[in-house]
C-alpha positions, 0 to 999 in steps of 0.5 A, a space after each residue: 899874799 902880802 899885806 900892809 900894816 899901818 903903824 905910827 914911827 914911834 911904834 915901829 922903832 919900838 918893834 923893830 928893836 925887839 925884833 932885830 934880824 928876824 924877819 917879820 913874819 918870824 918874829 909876828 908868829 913868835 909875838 902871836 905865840 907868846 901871846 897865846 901861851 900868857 892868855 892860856 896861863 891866866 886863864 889856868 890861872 884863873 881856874 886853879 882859882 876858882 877851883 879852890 872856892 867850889 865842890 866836886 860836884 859844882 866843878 864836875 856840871 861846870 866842865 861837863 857844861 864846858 865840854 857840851 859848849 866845845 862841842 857845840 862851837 867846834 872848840 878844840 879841846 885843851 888840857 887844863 
């Protein structure tokens, strides 16, 4: 299936330098991929944070309560 993206000239020049010969749905995926690896980053990140300022204890409810919330929403599990 093929679809239309509406974008301004401006935007599309910008893009199209970043992209060079790739084709589009190339060069979307490897731009969707980055994406979910920066969010998958920051959200480590952030963790590893959080985890300096609380317990064992209140650590171990937070991941069980996380676990029980994949479960239940059909998430897939990540290595943190």
């Amino acid at each position: 299936m093929i679809t239309t993206i509406t974008i301004s000239k401006e935007i599309k020049e910008e893009v199209e330098k970043v992209k060079g010969n790739k084709k589009w749905d190339e060069f979307l995926m490897e731009l969707i991929n980055i994406y979910k690896e920066y969010k998958k980053e920051k959200i480590k990140n952030l963790l590893n944070e959080v985890k300096k300022d609380i317990n064992n204890e209140e650590l171990d409810k937070i991941e069980q309560e996380i676990l029980q919330l994949r479960r239940n929403n059909n998430f897939r599990d990540y290595k943190i």
